[in-house]
Structures are given as C-alpha cells and as structure tokens.
N, C-alpha and C positions, 0 to 999 in steps of 0.2 A: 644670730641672736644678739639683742642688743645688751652694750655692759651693764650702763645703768643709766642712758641720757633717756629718760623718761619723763615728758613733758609735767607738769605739777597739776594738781589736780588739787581743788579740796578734799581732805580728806574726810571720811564719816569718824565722828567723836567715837569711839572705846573707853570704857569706863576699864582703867585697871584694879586685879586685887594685889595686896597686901603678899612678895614675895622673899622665900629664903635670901639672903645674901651672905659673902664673907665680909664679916666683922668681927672687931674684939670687943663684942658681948652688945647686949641689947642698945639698938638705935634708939633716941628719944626726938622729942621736940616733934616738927614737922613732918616727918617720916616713922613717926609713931613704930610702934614695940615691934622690932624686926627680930627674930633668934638668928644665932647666929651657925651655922654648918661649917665645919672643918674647912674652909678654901681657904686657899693662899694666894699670892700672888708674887711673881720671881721678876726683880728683886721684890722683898719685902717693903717698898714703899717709894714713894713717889714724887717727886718735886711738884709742889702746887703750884696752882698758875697763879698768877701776881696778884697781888693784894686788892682783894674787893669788898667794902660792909655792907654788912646788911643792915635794917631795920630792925630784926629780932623775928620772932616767933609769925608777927601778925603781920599778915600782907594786904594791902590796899583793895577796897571794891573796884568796882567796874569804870569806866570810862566811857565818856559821849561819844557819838558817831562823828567823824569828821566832817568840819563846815568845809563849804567850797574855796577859800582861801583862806591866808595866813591869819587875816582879822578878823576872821570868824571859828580861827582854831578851835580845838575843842581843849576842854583842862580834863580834869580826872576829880571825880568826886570821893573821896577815901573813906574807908569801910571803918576803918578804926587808925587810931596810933598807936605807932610801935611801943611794945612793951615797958621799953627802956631806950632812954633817946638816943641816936647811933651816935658813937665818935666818929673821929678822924681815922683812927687805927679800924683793923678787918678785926674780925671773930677768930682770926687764924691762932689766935693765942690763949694759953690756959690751958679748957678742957675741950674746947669746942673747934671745929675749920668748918670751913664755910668755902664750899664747894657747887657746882652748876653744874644742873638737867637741860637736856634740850628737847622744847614741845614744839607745837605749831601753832604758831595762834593768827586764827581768822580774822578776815580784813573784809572791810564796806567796800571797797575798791579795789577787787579780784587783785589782789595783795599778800594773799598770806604766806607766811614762810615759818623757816625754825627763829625760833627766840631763843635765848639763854633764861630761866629762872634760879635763884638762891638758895640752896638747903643748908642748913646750920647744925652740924653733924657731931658725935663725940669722937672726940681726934683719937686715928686709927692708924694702924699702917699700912691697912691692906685699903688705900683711899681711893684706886679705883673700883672694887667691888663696893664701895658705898656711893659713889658716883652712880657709878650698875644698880644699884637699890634703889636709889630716888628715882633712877627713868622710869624703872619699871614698877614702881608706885602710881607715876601717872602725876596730873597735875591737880592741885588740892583746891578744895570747894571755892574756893577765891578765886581761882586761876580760870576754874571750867564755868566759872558764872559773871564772869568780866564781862564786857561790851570792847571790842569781839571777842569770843570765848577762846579758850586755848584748848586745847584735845590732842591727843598722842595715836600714832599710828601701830605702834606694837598690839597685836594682839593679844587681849586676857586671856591670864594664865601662864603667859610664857615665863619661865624662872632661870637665874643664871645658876648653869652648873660649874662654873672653873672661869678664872680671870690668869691669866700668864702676860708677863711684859718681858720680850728679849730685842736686845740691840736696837729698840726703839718701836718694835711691834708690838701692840697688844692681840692676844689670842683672846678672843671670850666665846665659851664655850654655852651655850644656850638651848634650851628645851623645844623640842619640834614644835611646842605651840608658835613659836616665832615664825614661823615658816607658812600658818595656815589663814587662811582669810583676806578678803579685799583685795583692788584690784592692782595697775602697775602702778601707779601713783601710790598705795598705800604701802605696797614691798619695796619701792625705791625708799620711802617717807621712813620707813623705819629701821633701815639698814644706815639712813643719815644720823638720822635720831643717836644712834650706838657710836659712829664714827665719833660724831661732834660731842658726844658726853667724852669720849673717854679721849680724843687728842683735845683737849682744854687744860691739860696734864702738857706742858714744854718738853718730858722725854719720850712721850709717844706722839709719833711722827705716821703712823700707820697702823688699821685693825686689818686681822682677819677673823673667819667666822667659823664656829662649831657648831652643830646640833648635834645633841647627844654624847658629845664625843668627837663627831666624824666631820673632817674638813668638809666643808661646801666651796665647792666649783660653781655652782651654777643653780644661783635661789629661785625658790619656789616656781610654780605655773608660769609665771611670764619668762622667765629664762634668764635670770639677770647673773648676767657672769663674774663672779670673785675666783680668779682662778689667781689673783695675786693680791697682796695688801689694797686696802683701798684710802684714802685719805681726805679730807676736806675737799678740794679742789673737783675730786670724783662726784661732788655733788651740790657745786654750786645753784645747781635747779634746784635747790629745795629751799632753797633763799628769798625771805621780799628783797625787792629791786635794790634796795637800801640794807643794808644787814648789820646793824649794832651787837656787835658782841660784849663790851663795857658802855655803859652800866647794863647790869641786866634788868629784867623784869622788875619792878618791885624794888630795885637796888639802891643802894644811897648815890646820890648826884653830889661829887664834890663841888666846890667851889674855887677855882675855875673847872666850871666839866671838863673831864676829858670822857669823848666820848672814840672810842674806836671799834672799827668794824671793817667791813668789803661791802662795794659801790657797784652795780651796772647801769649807769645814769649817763643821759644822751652830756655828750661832753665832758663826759663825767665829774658833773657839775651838782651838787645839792644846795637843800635846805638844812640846816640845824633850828627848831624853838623849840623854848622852855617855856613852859606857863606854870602858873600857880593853880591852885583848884577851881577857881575863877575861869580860867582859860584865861587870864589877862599874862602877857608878853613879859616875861623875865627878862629874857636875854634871845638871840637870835643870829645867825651866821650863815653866808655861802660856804660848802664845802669844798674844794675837786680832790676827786682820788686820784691814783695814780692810773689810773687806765680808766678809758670806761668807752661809752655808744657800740657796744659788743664784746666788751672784757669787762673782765672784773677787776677792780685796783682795789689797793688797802687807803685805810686814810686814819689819821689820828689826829684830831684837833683837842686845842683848848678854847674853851668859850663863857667867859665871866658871864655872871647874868646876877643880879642884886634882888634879894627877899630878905623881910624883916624877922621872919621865924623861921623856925624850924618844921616842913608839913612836906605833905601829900602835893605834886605837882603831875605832870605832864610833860615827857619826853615825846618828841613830834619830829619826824624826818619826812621828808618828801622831796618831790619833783615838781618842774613848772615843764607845763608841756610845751614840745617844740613850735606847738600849732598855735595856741592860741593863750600861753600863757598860764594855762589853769592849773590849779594843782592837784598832780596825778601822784600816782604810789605813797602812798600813807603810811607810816608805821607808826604807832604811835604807841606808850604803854606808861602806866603811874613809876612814878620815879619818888623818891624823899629827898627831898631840898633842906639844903644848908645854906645858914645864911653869909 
C-alpha cells in the first residue's frame, strides 16, 4: 500500500457546514457563531506563527485568467476594501489573532495546489482547535467564487472531536465523516489540508490522526498509511510547483514583500510580479530556492515594488519553460498593497 505519494488530481469542490470546535466561547467575524464543546488542548496554548496582517473582515473578488507572459499578466479586480485600512502591525494583538486555513485553489494551467487563507479570530488559547475550525468551515463565498475558485477536500460533516499537542505532535481526533468519500487525490488532499493548518503553529513539527477516538494506521479505501506522525514534507504533492506560504491569500503585501514559500522549479529558478489591479507591473524579480528540477528548496526573498495608494493588487509566481520560454505554472492570488 502506498503511504501517501499520490499523484494530485483536481479536486471536486465540497461545500462545508458550520462545525463544533474547542474555543473560549463563541467565534465571530469570518468564521461566524461557532459554540463552543468542552476540548482542550495539552499544552493549553500555542506559539503563533510569525506575524502576518490582514485586511480585516472583507476579502478581495475574483481575479483574471493568466495572460501568456509577464506583459500580459493578469492584476486582480477587488470586490470591496477592507473594513479598516491594514497597518503595519498583525491583528495578533488586543482581542483578536489572525491565524491560517489551508484550501486548494484551482489553476488555468493544471496548477493547483494548497494556498494558505486568513481568519481573524477572538484570541484563544486552545488556538489550534480554532485553526481546526476555520478548515473545516471551508472557504467563504469570496474564496469559492474567485477566478480560480478555491474548494476544500474534507468532507461535509466531518467535526473535530479532540485536539492534543505533545513534544511537538499534534493528535486531532476527528469524525468518521473525514474518512468518507472521493477518490486518492481527495484522501491524500485532505489529510494535507489538516497537516499544513495545524504545523503553521512553530511547536507542531508533526500530526497524527483519530476517528472517533481510535488511532488510524491506514485511511480510508485507498490505503494510505499513517502508521506514524506525518508532516509537511509527507506531502509536497499537494503543492503548485511554486508554493507561497507568506503572504497568504487575500494578505497584506508589505513593502519590501517578503514573500516566502517552497520551489520545485527547473533550476530551481522563478518569477516573483506584483501588479496593481490594472495588472500594470509594480515590482518584479528572479527567485532560486535552495534546490529545485526534482526537489523542493525553501526560498525567502525581499522585493520592493512602488504604488501610490493603498488597494487591491495581484500576487503572481511562475515559471519560464525550459523549451520555449513561455510561461508555465501560474499561481497567482489578490494580495493588499502598501504603499
């Protein structure tokens, strides 16, 4: 049986409901009125991952289909402006953290992978079962109606029963609904989906998985083996070629970006553009990661790029192919530009 190297497939959209989580007391904002069930989680709380803003409540429409080169980029056309116009500082502070889901969001150019998106949460301390809450909320009417749309491979219904974090594992204990429906592509998709939400968290280094209660060895109908922690790396297939982890979705673009992620890029060579909602060229840069043409490297750049306001732009990664030049793997998604 194979563990989990299962080739990527798109996967068929799910529409998720509305499920219990551990919280200290009702979620608001974008993750709307969650009650809260007795869960814990050991320790009681969690080192957030580094500081990211958001825009606020309201998150950007859809975005154009990618042109065939850089100069014909596509920008992002925005649905609205944020509530309150972001600072420099995260939402990590006060009443509120600002915490990341991970969906999939579809590509014009058999591209799609996990995204990171934003939730703006009332600060808790059991912060990975609010993490767990947002996935399994699914992605919000903006998200699932963008160009390319985003969609989640968990299946409705499934509700988290128990979140534990010891010497750097997180245990999340999960409803058999998790276990039912779609095919390998969609059992690998969402067993990444659960890794990548809850190590985005610096002290969980690895998940394992429960239904019901009862450890899983070895999930659902296709046979994919968890007979031991599993971690990011266990599922680099579920990655576009290019993988932006900061900013996320929807996230504010500081000024100089820093944009960091993991690369499987021939030479392991990219593109970095920024555009405005124009699609006209902000700023622009070659990346290399640290491995790439059949690994994956990390990579972390800075990249100035000059606008006169504050809005709605267009974050844009790709490839120039080996063959002819053109530009392949796309990933592209609305970002808020600072000036």
């Amino acid at each position: 049986m194979n563990r989990h190297r299962v080739p990527s497939a798109c996967v068929l959209p799910i529409l998720l409901v509305a499920l219990l989580v551990a919280a200290c007391g009702p979620a608001t904002g974008d993750l709307g009125g969650v009650p809260a069930p007795p869960l814990t989680e050991q320790p009681p709380s969690l080192e957030l991952p580094s500081e990211e803003p958001t825009p606020g409540a309201s998150t950007p429409g859809e975005t154009s289909e990618p042109g065939p080169s850089p100069a014909a980029t596509p920008g992002s056309t925005p649905g609205s402006t944020p509530r309150s116009t972001p600072g420099a500082e995260p939402t990590s502070s006060g009443q509120t953290t600002t915490i990341r889901a991970y969906f999939f969001l579809g590509s014009f150019v058999d591209n799609a992978g996990l995204v990171p998106v934003l939730r703006e949460i009332p600060q808790t301390p059991a912060v990975g079962s609010a993490a767990m809450s947002a996935l399994l909320l699914g992605p919000n009417d903006d998200e699932m109606g963008a160009r390319p749309a985003m969609y989640s491979a968990i299946p409705e219904g499934t509700r988290l029963l128990g979140l534990t974090i010891n010497d750097g594992i997180a245990t999340v204990d999960l409803s058999r609904e998790f276990e039912t429906g779609g095919g390998s592509a969609s059992v690998v998709g969402r067993l990444a989906q659960v890794v990548y939400t809850l190590t985005q968290f610096p002290t969980v280094t690895g998940v394992q998985f429960e239904l019901d209660g009862e450890p899983v060895k070895v999930f659902g109908g296709e046979g994919v083996v968890l007979d031991e922690p599993v971690g990011r790396d266990d599922y680099f297939d579920q990655l576009p070629a290019v993988f932006v982890d900061r900013p996320a979705w929807g996230g504010v673009l500081a000024n100089p970006a820093r944009i960091v992620g993991v690369a499987n890029a021939f030479e392991a060579t990219f593109q970095v553009r920024i555009a405005d909602a124009d699609g006209r060229g902000l700023g622009q840069k070659n990346v290399t990661a640290s491995c790439g043409t059949g690994c994956w490297g990390t990579f972390d750049e800075r990249i100035p790029y000059t606008v006169a306001n504050a809005g709605w732009g267009t974050l844009q990664v790709y490839e120039r192919s080996a063959e002819d030049g053109s530009v392949v793997n796309v990933t592209e998604y609305p970002v808020w530009l600072t000036p």
